[in-house]
C-alpha positions as CSV (number, residue, x, y, z in Angstrom):
1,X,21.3,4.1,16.4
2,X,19.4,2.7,13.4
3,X,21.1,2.7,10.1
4,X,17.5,3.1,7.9
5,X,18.0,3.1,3.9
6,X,14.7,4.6,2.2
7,X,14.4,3.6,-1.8
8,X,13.4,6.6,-3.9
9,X,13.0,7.5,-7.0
10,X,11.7,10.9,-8.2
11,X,8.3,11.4,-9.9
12,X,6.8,8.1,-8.3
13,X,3.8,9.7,-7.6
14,X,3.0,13.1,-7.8
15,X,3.7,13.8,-3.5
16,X,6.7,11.9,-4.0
17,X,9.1,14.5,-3.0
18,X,6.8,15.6,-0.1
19,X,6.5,12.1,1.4
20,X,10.1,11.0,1.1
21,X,11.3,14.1,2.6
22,X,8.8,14.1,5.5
23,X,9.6,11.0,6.7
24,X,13.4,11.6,6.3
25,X,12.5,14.4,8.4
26,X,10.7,12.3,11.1
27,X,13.2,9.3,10.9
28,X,15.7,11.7,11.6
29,X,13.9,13.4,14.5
30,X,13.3,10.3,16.0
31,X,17.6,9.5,16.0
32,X,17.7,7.1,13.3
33,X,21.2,7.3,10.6
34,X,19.3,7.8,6.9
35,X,20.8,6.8,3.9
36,X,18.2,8.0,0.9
37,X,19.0,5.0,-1.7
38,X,18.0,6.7,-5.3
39,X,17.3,4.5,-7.7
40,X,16.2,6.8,-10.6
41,X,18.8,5.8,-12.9
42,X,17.0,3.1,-13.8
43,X,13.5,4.9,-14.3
44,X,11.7,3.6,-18.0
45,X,9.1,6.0,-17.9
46,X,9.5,9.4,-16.4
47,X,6.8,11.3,-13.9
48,X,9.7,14.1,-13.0
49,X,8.8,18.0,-13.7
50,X,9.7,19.3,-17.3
51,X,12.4,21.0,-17.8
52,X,13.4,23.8,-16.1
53,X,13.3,26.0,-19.3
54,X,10.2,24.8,-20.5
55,X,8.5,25.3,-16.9
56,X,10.0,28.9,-17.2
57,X,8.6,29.8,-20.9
58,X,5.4,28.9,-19.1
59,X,5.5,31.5,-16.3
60,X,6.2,28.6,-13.8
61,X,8.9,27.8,-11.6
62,X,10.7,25.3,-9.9
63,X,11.8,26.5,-6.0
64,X,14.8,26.0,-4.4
65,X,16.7,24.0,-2.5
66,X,15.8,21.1,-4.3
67,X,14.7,17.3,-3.1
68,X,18.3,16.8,-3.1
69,X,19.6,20.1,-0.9
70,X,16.3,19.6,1.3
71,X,17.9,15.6,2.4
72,X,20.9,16.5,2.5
73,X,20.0,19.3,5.1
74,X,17.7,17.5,7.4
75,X,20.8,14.9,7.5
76,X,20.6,12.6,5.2
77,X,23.2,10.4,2.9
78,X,22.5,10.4,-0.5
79,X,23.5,7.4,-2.4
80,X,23.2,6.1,-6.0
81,X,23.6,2.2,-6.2
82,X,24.4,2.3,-9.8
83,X,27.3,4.5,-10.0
84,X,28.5,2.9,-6.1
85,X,28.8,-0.3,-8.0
86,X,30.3,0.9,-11.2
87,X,33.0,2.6,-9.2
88,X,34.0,-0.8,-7.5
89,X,33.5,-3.2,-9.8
90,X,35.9,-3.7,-13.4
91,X,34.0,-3.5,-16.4
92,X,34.3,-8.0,-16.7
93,X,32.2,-8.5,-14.0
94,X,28.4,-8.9,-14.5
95,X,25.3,-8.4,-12.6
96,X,24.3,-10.7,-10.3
97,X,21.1,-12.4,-11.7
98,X,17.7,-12.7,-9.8
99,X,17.5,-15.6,-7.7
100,X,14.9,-18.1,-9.4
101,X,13.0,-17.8,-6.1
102,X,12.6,-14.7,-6.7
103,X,11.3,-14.8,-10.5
104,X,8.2,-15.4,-10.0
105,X,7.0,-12.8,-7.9
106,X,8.7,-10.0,-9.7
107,X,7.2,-11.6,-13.1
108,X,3.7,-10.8,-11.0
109,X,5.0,-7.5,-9.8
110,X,6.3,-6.7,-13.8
111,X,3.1,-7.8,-15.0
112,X,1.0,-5.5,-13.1
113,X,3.1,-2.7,-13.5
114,X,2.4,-3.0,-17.3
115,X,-1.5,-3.5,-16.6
116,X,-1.3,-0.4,-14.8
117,X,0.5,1.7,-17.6
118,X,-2.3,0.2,-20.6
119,X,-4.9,1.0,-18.2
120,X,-6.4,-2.3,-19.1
121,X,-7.2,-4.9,-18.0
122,X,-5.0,-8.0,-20.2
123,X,-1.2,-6.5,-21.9
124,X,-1.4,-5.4,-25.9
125,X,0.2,-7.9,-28.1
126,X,1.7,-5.0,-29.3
127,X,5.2,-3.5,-30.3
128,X,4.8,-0.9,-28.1
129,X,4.3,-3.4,-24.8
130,X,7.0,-5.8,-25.9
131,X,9.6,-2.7,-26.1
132,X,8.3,-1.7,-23.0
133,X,8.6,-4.8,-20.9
134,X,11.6,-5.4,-22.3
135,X,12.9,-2.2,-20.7
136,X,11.4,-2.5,-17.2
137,X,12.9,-5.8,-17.3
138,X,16.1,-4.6,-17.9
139,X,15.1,-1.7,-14.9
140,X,14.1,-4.0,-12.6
141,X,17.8,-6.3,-13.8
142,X,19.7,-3.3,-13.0
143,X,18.1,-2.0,-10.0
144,X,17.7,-6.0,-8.5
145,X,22.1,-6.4,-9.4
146,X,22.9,-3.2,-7.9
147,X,21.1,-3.1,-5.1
148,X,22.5,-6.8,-4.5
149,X,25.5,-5.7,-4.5
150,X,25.1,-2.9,-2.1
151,X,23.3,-4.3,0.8
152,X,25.8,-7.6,0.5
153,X,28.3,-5.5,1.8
154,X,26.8,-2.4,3.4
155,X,23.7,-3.7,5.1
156,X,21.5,-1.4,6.2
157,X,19.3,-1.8,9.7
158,X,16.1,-2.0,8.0
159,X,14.9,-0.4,4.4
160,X,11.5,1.0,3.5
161,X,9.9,0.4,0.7
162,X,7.5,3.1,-1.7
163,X,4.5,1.1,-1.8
164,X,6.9,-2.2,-3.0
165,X,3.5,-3.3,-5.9
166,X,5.9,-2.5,-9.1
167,X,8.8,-4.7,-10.3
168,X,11.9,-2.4,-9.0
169,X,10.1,-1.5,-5.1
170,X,9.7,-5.4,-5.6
171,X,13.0,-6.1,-6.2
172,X,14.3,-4.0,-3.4
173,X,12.3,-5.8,-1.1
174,X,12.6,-9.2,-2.2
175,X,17.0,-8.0,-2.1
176,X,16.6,-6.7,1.2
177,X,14.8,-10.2,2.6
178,X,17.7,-12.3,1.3
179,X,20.3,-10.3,2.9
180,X,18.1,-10.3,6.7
181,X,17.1,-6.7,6.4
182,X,14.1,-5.8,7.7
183,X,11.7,-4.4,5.3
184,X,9.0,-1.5,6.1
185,X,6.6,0.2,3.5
186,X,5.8,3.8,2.7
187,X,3.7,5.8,0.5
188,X,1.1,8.7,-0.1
189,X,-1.5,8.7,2.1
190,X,-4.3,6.3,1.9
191,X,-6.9,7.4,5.1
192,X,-6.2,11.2,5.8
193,X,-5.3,14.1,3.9
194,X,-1.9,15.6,3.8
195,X,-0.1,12.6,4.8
196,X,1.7,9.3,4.3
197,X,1.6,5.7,5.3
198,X,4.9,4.2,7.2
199,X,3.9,0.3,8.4
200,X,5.2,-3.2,8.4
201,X,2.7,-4.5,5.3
202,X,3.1,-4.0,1.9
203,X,-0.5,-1.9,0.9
204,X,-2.0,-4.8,-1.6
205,X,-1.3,-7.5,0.6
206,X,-4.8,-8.1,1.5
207,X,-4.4,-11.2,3.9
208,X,-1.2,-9.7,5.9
209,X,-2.7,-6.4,6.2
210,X,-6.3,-7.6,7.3
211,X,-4.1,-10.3,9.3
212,X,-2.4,-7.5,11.6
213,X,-5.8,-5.4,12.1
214,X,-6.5,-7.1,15.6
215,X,-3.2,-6.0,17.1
216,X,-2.6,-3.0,15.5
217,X,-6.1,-1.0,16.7
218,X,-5.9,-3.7,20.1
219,X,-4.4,-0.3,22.2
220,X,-7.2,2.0,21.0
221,X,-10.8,0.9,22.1
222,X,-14.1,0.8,21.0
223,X,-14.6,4.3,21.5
224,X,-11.5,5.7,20.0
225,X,-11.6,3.1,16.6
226,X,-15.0,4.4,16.0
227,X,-13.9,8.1,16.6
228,X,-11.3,7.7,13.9
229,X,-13.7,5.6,11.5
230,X,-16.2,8.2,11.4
231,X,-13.3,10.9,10.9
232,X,-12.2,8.6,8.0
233,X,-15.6,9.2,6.5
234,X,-16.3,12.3,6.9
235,X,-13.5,13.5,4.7
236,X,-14.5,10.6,2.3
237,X,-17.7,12.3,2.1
238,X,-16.7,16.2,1.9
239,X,-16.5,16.4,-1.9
240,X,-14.0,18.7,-3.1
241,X,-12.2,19.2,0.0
242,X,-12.3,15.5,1.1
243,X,-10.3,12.6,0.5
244,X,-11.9,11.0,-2.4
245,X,-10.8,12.4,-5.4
246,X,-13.9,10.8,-7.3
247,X,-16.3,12.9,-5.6
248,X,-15.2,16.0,-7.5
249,X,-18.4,17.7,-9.4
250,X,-20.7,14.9,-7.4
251,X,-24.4,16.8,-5.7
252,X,-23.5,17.6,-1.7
253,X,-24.5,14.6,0.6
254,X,-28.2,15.2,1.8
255,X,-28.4,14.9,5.4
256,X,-32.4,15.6,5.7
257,X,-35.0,14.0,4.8
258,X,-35.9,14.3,0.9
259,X,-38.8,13.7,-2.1
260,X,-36.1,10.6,-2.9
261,X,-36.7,8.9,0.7
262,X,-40.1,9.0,0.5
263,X,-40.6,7.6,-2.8
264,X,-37.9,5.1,-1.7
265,X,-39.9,4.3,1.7
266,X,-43.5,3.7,-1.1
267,X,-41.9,1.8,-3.5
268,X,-40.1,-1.1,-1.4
269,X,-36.6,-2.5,-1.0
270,X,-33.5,-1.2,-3.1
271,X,-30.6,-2.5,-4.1
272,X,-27.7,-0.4,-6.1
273,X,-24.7,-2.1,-7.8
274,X,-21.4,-0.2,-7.5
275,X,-19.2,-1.3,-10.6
276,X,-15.6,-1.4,-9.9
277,X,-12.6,-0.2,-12.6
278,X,-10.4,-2.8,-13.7
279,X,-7.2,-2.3,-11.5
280,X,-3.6,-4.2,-10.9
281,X,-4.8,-6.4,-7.8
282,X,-5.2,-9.4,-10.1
283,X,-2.2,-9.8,-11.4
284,X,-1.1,-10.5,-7.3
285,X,-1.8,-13.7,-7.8
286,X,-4.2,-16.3,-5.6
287,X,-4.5,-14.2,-3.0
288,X,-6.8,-12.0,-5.4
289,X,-8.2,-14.5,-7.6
290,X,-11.2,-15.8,-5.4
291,X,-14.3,-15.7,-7.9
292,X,-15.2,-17.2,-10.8
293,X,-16.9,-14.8,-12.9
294,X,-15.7,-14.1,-16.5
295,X,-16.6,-10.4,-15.7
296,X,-18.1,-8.4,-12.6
297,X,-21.5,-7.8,-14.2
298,X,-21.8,-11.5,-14.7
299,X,-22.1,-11.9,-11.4
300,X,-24.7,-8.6,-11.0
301,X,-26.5,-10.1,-13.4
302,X,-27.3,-13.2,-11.3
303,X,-27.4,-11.7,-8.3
304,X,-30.1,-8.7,-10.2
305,X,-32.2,-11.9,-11.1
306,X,-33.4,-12.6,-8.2
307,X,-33.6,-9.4,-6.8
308,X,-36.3,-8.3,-9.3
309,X,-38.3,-11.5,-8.8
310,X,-38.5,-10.6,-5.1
311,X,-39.6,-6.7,-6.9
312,X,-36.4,-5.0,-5.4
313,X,-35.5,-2.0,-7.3
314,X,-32.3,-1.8,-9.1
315,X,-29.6,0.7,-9.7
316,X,-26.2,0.8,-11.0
317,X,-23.4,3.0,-10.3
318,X,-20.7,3.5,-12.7
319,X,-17.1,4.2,-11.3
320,X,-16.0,7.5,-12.0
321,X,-12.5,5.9,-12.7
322,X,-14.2,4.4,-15.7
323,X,-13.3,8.0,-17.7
324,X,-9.9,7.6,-17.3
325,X,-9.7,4.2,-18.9
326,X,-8.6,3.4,-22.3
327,X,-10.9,3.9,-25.3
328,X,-11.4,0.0,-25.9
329,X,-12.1,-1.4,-22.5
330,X,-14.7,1.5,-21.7
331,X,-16.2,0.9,-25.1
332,X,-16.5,-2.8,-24.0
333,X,-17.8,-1.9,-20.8
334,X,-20.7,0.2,-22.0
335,X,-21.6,-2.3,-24.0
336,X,-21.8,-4.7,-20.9
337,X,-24.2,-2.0,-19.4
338,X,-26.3,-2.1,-22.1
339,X,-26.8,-5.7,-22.1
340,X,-27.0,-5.9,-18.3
341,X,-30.2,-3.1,-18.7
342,X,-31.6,-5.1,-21.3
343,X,-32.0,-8.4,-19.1
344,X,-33.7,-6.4,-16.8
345,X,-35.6,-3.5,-18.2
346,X,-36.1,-2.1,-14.5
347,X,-32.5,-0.7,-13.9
348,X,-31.6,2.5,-13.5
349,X,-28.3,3.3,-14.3
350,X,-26.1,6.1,-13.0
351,X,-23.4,6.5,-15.4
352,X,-19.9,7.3,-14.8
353,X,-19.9,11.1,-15.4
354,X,-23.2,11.4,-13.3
355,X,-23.4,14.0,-10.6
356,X,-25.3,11.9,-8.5
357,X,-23.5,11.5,-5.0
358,X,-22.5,7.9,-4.5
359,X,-23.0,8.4,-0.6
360,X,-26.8,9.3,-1.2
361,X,-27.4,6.2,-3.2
362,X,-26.0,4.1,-0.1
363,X,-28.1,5.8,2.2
364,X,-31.1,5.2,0.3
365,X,-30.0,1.6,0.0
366,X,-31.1,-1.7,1.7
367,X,-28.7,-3.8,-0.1
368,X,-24.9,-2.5,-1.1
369,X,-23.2,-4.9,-3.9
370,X,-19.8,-3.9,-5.0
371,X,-17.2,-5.6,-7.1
372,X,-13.9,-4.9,-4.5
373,X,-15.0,-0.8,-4.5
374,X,-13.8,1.4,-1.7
375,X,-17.8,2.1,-1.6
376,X,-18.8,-1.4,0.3
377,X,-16.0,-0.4,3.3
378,X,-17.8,3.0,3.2
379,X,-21.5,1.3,3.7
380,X,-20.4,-1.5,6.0
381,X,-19.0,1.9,8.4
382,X,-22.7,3.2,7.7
383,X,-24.4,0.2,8.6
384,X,-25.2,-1.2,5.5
385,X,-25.4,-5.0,4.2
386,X,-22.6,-5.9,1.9
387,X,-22.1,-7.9,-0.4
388,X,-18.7,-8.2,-2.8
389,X,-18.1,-10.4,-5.5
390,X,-14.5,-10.5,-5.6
391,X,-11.6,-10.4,-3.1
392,X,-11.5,-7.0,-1.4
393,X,-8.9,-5.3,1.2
394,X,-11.5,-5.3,3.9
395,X,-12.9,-8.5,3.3
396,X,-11.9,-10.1,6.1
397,X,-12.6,-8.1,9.0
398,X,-15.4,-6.3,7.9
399,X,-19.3,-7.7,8.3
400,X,-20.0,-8.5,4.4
401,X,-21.3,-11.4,2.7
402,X,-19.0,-12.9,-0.8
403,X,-20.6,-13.9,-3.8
404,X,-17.4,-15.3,-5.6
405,X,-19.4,-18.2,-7.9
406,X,-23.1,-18.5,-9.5
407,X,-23.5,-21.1,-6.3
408,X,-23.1,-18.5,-3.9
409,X,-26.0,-16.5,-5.7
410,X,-29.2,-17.5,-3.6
411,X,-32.0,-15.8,-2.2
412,X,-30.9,-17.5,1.3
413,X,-27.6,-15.2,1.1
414,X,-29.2,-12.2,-0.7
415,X,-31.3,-11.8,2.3
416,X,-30.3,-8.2,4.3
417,X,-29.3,-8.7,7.8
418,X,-28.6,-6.3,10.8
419,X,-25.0,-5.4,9.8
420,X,-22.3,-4.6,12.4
421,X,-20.1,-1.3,11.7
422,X,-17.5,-2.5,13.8
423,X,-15.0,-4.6,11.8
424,X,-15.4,-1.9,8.9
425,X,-14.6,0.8,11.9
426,X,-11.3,-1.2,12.8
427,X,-9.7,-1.7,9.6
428,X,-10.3,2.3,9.0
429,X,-8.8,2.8,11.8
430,X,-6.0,0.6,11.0
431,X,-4.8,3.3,8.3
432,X,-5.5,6.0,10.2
433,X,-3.0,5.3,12.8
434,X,0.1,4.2,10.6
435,X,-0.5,7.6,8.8
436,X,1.8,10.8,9.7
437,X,1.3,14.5,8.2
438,X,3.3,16.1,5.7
439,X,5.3,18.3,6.4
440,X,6.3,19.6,2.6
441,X,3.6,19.8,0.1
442,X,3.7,21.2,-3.2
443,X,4.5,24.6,-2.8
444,X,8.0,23.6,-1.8
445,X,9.1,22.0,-5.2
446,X,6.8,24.3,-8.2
447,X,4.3,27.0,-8.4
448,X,1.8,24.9,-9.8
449,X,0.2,21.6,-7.9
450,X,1.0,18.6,-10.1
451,X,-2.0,16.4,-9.0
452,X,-4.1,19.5,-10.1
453,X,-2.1,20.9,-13.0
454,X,-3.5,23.7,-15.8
455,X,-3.6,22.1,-18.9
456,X,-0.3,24.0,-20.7
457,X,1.7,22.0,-17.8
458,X,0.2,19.1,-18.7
459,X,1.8,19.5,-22.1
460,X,5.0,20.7,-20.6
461,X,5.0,17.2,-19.5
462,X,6.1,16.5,-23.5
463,X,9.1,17.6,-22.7
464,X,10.2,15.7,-20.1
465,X,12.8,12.7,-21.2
466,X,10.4,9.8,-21.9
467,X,10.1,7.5,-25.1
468,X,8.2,8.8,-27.7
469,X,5.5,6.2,-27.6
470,X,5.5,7.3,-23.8
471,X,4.7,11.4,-25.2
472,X,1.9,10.2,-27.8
473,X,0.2,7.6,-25.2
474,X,-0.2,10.9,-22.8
475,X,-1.6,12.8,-25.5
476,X,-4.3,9.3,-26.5
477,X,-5.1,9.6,-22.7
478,X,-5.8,13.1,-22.4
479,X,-7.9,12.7,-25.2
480,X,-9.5,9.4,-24.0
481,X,-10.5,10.8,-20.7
482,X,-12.3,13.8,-22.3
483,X,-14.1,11.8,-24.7
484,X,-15.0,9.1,-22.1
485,X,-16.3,12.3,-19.8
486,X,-18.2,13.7,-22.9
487,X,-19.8,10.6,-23.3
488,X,-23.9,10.7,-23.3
489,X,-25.9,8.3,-22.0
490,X,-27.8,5.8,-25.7
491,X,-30.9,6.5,-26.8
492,X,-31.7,3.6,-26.9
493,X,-30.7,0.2,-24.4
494,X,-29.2,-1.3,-27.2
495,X,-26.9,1.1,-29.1
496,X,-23.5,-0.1,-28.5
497,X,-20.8,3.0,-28.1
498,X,-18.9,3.7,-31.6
499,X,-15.2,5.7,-31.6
């Protein structure tokens, strides 16, 4: 029998309860001894429910049996670290520190979790960030010393991971490798609704995951990997009810023939920019940092240069995860815009809050040029040309062209080619068959859905046991994101965005 230890902590993610307890639930099925390993004691920042009186006052309620009950019936051990360690060690001993071969990498893993939490794209040189790395240091201290001394002793079979990107899933793994254990991954679903990821790679490891894609789809065939692709993008594509949350409030994909095609097929070739958010990947380290562009519109801007010589239109699509950033880097990246469309007087910009369906301009497209977007995996599967100007997940396998310098940018490698789906199809497909359904979703922890929560349980969340900095930061980003969704597009090209 397998001993398997699964890491958890609550509030991880807003499916956290309903993805740890599913695959208990299948681990167990499938014979192996569980031991749940619960590191919340060490949690900085909370994500957990309110409490229960607050949820109450606001004619909600949490259901019973709890995460904990549920585990503990399906058959699993619960186990603290923390308080296993206190209980056997005297108060004179200390925690073991990280091993300096391990610094560096959790430094990485510290350093994005931070750049996550700003929602920017460098740290603040601010009290407020030096407090707060200063605790998820001492976190990630704890969590790396107790779980060192756990699995020293009481070595599990194997351990799997949530995700394993921030600095305490880091330091789990990183423990777990020193003592021989084998490490596995899991997390909310990436490919299919309602489910979660179990697999050997840790998600943002773009060269091992892209390395494993041969093998992994190898038993399903041509037939089947394309089958599962075009499954894959279907619920991509179904708006509401699909898979990418983005598309909320975009105009249903057109599927016939429209005023916009034929003005497309009169006026000549087209080219639309898809502008990425800034996101954690690059503070992963070389793996991630490929290009040489100061910004991603520098590298539109060179590529838009010759484009319009050769009198290709141009659009730009704004990501809809641009809203949700904070006040100063969306400021700074209108601005960008603004300069980008005055350089070339010809773009047509669809701005982040535009209803315009993503998937329509792609379809209308004859070139697809995306930062690292989600978007360029999407047109490759449709056939599209694609060209990236940073390091992407897909970038390997799929049939895309990289721009990563200005001496990539020539009109020899700007020119479209007859692009094979295939390598997109098989890296789709590689999600789609390390994913498993749910079987717990939200309904079996509250009576509201988190990820869709009415706004008086967004307050609630005030309440929960977080810093105070923590409680005014969610109150700024709430605000943020409704002013950044209010936003209207300049009068004129160069008005730069004020607030």
């Amino acid at each position: 029998m397998t001993h398997t230890a699964v890491v958890h902590y609550l509030g991880a993610t807003a499916k956290s309860r309903s993805v740890v307890a599913s695959l208990v639930a299948d681990l167990i099925h499938a014979g192996d001894d569980v031991t749940v390993v619960d590191i919340s004691d060490h949690t900085v920042i909370s994500q957990d429910f309110p409490p229960v009186w607050v949820v109450r006052l606001l004619g909600h309620r949490l259901t019973s049996p709890g995460l904990p009950q549920v585990l503990q019936g399906l058959g699993a051990t619960l186990l603290n670290p923390s308080r296993a360690r206190t209980s056997a060690h005297t108060s004179t001993q200390t925690a073991p520190k990280i091993r300096p071969e391990h610094q560096q990498a959790l430094d990485q893993a510290l350093e994005s979790e931070l750049l996550t939490y700003f929602r920017r794209d460098s740290i603040p040189d601010t009290p407020e960030a030096r407090v707060l790395h200063r605790r998820l240091l001492a976190a990630m201290e704890a969590t790396y010393g107790a779980l060192d001394a756990l699995w020293s002793k009481n070595p599990p079979d194997r351990i799997l991971v949530p995700n394993g990107r921030t600095s305490r899933q880091k330091a789990a793994r990183l423990v777990a490798e020193h003592h021989g254990i084998t490490v596995g991954f899991y997390e909310d679903g990436r490919a299919m609704p309602h489910s979660y990821y179990l697999g050997t790679t840790q998600p943002h490891d773009r060269l091992a995951s892209q390395g494993e894609v041969e093998s992994v789809v190898a038993p399903l065939g041509k037939k089947k990997i394309a089958e599962l692709a075009q499954s894959w993008l279907r619920n991509r594509m179904a708006g509401e009810n699909g898979t990418n949350e983005f598309s909320t409030g975009w105009e249903p994909t057109s599927n016939t023939e429209t005023e916009r095609d034929h003005a497309h097929k009169e006026h000549g070739k087209k080219a639309v920019f898809f502008a990425s958010s800034f996101d954690e990947f690059r503070a992963f380290g070389p793996m991630w940092l490929m290009d040489s562009w100061s910004h991603q519109f520098e590298g539109f801007d060179a590529m838009m240069t010759i484009l319009e010589k050769q009198g290709v239109a141009l659009e730009l699509r704004l990501h809809p995860n641009l809203g949700s950033k904070s006040r100063e880097y969306f400021n700074r990246e209108m601005s960008d815009v603004m300069d980008l469309q005055a350089r070339h007087p010809g773009l047509v910009v669809h701005w982040h809050n535009s209803s315009i369906n993503s998937y329509d301009l792609v379809r209308h497209a004859d070139y697809v040029i995306v930062e690292r977007s989600t978007i360029g995996l999407e047109a490759s599967l449709m056939g599209k040309p694609v060209w990236v100007t940073q390091a992407s997940q897909w970038d390997q396998v799929a049939d895309i062209r990289q721009m990563l310098a200005p001496t990539d940018v020539t009109e020899d490698l700007l020119q479209p080619w007859r692009a094979s789906p295939l390598g997109a199809q098989k890296f789709v497909a590689y999600w789609m068959v390390q994913e498993h359904p749910l079987h717990y979703d939200w309904s079996h922890w509250s009576s509201w859905n988190p990820e869709r929560a009415p706004l008086r349980m967004k307050i609630a969340l005030l309440a929960t046991k977080n810093p105070w900095r923590h409680k005014a930061r969610l109150v700024r980003i709430e605000w943020t994101a409704r002013r950044n969704r209010r936003f209207l597009p300049p009068e004129t090209q160069h008005r730069k965005p004020v607030g």
